[in-house]
Backbone bond lengths (Angstrom), bond angles and torsions (degrees), N, CA, C in turn:
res aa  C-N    CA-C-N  psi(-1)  N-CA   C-N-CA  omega(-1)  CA-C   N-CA-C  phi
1 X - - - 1.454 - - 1.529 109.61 -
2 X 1.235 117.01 129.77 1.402 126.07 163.21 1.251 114.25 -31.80
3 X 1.655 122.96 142.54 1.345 120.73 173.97 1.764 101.43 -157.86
4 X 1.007 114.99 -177.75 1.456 144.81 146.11 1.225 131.29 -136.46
5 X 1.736 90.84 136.06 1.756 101.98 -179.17 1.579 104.82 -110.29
6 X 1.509 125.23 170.94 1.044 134.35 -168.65 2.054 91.32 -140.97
7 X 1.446 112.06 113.56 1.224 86.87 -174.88 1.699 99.98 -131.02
8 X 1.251 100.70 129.90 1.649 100.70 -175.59 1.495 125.60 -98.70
9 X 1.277 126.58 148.14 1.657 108.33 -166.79 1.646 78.58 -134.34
10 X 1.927 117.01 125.58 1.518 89.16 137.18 1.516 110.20 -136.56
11 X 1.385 106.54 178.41 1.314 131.39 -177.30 1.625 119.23 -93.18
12 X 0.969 112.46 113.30 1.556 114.56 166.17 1.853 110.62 -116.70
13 X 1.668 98.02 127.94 1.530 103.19 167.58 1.399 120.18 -126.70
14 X 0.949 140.08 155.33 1.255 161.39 -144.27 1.431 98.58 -111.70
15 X 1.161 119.85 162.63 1.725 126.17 171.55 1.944 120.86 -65.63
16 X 1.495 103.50 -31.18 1.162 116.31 162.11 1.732 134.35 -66.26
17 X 1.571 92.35 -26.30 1.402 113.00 162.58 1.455 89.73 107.55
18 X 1.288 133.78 25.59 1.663 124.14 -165.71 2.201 91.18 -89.91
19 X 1.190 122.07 126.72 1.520 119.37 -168.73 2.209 93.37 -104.43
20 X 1.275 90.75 142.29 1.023 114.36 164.16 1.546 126.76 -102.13
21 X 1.118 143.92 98.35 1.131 134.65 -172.94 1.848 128.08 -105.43
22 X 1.778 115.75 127.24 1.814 85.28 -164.52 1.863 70.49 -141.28
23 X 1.661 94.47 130.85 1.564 88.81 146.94 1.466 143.50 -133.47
24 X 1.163 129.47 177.03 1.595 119.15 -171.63 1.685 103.89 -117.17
25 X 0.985 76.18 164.94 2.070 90.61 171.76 1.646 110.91 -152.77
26 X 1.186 109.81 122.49 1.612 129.71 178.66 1.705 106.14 -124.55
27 X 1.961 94.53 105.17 1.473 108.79 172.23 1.738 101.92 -73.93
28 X 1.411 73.60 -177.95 1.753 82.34 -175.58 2.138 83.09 -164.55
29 X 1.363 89.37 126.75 1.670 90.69 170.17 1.310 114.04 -163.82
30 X 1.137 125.98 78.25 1.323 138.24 -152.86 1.777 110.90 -98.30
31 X 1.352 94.77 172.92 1.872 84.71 -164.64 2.432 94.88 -72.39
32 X 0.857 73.78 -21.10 2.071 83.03 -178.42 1.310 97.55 -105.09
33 X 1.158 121.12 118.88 1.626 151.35 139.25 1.660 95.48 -4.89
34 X 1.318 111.55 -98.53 1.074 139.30 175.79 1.807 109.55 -28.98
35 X 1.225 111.43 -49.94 1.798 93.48 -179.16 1.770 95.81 -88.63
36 X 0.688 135.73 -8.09 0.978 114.09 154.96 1.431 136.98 -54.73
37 X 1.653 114.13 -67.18 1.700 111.49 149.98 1.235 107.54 -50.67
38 X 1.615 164.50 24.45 0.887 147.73 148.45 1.514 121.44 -88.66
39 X 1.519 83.54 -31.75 1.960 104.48 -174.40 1.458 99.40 -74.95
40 X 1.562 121.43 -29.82 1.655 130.42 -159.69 1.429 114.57 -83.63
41 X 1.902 101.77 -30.93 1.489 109.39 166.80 0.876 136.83 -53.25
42 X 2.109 93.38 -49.06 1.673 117.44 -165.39 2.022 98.26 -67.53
43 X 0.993 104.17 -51.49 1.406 118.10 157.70 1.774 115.73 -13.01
44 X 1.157 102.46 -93.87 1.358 119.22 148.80 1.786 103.76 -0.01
45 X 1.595 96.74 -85.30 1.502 98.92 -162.77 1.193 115.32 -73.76
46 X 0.859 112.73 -13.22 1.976 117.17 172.74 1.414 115.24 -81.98
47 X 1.435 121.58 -18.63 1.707 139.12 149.71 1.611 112.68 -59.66
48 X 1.411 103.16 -36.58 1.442 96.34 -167.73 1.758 113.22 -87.96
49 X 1.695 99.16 -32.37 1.630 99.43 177.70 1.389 100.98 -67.65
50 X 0.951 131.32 -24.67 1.342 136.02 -153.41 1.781 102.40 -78.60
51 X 1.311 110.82 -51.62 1.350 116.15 -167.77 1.212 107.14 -90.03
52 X 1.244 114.98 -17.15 1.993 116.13 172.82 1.647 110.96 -97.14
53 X 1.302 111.34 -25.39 1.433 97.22 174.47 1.326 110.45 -139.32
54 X 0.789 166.22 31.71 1.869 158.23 91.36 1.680 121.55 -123.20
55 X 1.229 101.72 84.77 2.017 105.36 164.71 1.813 92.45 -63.24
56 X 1.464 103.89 122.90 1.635 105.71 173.31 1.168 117.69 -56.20
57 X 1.772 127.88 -17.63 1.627 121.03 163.89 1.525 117.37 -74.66
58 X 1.136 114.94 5.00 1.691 131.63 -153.09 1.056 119.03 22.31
59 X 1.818 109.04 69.03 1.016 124.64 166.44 1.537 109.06 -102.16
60 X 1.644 112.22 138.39 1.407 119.94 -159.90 2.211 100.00 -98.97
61 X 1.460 102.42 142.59 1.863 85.02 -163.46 1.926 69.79 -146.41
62 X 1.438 100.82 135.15 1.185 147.84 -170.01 1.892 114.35 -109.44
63 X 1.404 108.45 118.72 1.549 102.63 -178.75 1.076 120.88 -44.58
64 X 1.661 119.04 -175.93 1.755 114.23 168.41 1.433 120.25 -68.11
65 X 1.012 97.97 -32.46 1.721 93.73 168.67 0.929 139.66 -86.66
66 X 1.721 109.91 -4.66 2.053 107.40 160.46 1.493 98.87 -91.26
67 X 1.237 115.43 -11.30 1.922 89.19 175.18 1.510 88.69 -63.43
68 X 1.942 112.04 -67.95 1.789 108.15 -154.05 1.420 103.01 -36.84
69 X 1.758 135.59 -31.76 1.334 127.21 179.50 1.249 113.32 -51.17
70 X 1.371 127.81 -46.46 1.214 152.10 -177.93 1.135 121.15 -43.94
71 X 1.533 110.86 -39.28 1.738 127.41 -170.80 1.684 104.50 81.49
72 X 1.211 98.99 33.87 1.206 111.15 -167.76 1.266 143.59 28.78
73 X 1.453 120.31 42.11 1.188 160.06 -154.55 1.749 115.17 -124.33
74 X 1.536 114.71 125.76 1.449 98.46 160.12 1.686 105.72 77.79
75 X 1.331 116.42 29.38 1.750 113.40 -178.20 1.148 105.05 -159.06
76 X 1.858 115.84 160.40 0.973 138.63 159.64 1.805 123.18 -96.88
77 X 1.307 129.12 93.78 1.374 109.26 158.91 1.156 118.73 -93.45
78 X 1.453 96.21 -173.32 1.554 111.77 160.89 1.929 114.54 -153.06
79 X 1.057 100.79 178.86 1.753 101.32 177.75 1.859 98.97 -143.99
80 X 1.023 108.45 139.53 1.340 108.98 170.04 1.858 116.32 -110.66
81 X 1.138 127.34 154.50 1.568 111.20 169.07 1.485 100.89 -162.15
82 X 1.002 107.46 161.76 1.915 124.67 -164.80 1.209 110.76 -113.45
83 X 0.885 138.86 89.29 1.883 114.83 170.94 1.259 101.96 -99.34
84 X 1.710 84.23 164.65 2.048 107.02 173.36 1.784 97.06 -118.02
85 X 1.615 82.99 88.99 1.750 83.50 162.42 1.757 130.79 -55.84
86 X 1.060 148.85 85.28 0.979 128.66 155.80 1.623 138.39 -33.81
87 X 1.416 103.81 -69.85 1.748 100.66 154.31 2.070 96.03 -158.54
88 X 1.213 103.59 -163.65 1.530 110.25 -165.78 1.746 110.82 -61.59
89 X 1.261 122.02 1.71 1.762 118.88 174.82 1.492 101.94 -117.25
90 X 1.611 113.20 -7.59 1.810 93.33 -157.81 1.805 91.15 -137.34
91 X 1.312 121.59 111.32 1.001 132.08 177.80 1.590 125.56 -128.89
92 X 1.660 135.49 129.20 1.418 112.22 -152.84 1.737 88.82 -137.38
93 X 1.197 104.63 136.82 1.601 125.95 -156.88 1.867 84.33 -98.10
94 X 1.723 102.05 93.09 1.909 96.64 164.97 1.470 115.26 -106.13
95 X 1.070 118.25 13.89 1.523 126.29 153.10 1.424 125.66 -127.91
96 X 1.123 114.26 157.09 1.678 110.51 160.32 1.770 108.87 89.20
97 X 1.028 125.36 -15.81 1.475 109.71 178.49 1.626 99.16 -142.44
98 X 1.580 109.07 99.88 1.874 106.53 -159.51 1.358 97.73 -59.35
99 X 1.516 149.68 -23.62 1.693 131.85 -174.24 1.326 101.18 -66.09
100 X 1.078 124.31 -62.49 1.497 133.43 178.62 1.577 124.40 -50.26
101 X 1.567 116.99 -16.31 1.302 113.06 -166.84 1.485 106.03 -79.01
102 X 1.584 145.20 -41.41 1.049 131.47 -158.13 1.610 97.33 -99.18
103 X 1.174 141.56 -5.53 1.532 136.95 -178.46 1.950 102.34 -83.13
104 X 1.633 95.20 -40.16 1.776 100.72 176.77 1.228 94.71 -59.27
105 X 1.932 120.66 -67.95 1.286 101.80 -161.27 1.130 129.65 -80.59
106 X 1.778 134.79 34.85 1.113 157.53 133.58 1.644 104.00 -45.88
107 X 1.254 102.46 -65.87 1.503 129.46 -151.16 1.666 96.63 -65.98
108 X 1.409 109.21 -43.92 1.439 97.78 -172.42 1.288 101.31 -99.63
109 X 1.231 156.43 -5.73 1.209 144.35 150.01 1.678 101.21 -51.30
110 X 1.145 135.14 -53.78 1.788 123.51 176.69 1.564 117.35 -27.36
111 X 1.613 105.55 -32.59 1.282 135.35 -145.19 1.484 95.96 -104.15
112 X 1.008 130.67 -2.49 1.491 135.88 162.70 1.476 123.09 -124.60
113 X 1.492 129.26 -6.41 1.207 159.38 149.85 2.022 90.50 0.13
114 X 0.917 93.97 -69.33 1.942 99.18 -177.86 1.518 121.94 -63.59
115 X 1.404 107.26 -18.23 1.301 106.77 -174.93 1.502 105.97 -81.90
116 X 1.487 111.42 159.69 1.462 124.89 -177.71 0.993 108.93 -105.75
117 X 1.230 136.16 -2.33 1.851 137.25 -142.57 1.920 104.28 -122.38
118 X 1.494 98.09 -10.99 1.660 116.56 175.18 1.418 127.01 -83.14
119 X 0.921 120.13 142.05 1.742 127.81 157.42 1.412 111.08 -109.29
120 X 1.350 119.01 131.84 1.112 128.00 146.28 1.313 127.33 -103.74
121 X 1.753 93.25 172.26 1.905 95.63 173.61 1.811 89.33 -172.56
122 X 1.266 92.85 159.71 1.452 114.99 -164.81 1.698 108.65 -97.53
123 X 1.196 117.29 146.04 1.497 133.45 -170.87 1.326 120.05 -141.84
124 X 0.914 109.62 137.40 1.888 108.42 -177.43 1.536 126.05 -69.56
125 X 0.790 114.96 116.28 1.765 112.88 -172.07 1.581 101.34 -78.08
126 X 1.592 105.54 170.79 1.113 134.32 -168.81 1.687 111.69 -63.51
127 X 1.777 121.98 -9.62 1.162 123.18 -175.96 1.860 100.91 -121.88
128 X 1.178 100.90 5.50 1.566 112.07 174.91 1.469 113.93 85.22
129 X 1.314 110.37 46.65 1.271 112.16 -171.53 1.430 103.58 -135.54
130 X 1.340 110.90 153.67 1.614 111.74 -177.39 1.543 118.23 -94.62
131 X 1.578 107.56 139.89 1.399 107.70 -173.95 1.568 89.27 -132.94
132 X 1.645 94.60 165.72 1.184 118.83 169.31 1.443 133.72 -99.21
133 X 1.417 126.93 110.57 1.151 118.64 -161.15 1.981 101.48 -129.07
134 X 1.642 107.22 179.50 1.334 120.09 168.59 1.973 95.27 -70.08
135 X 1.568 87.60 122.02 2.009 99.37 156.89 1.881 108.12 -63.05
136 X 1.256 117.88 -49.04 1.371 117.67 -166.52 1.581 109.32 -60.23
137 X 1.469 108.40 119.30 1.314 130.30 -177.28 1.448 129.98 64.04
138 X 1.814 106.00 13.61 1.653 90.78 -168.64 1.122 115.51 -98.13
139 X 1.569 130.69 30.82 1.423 116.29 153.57 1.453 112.29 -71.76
140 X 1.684 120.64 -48.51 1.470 117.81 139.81 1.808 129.63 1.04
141 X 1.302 99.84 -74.96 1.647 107.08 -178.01 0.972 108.06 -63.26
142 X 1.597 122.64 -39.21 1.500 115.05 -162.19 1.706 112.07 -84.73
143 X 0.926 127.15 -13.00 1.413 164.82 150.22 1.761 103.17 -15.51
C-alpha cells in the first residue's frame, strides 16, 4: 500500500568535532492517498518551525552547510526528507534533496493519475521540459 515517510537525521558535535548522529522516521498511511501526503507535509513543517525556532531544550541546530562552515565542529544539524513510498522496491524522495525533487514529483503524480480529489499543473524540469505534477503545496516542495 502506498504511503509516506518523513525521515529525520540529526547531527550533534562536540567542540572536539566527535558527531553524534540519531534518526527518526514518521509513517503516514492513511485510508486517502492524499491526506496522507497532506499529514506528511504538515509534518514536515512542524519539524522545520521546530528546529529553526524553539527545540524545547533550547537547543539552537544549524543547516548542513553551517556545520561544513564550522569545520564541522561545535554544532547541531539536521536534514529533513519526505518520501512517496510506493511499495518496498520503489520509493521517490519529494522533499529534501532539490535534484531529486521535481523527477519524484513527476513520478508520484503518475501515482495519483486515478484519483478525482487532485489538481494538477505542469512545471519545468531540470532539462527544460514540462512535467506534470500535484498543484497541492508545491511551492513548499520546491522550496
Amino acid at each position: 500500500m502506498k504511503k509516506y515517510s518523513v525521515r529525520v537525521n540529526i547531527l550533534k558535535s562536540n567542540a572536539t568535532g566527535t558527531i553524534k548522529s540519531e534518526d527518526f522516521e514518521y509513517t503516514f498511511q492513511e485510508p486517502s492517498l492524499i491526506e496522507s501526503r497532506n499529514n506528511a507535509i504538515s509534518k514536515v513543517k512542524e519539524l522545520q518551525e521546530l528546529f529553526n525556532y524553539g527545540m524545547p531544550e533550547g537547543g539552537k541546530f544549524s543547516s548542513p552547510l553551517e556545520a561544513e562552515l564550522k569545520g564541522f565542529k561545535d554544532f547541531n544539524a539536521y536534514s529533513i526528507d519526505l518520501y512517496f513510498i510506493v511499495d518496498e522496491d520503489y520509493d521517490y524522495q519529494i522533499y529534501g534533496e532539490e535534484e531529486l525533487t521535481i523527477e519524484a514529483l513527476e513520478q508520484e503524480a503518475y501515482h495519483y493519475a486515478q484519483e478525482g480529489n487532485v489538481e494538477f499543473t505542469e512545471i519545468e524540469d531540470l532539462e527544460g521540459e514540462y512535467v506534470e505534477v500535484l498543484e497541492s503545496d508545491l511551492e513548499f516542495l520546491l522550496n
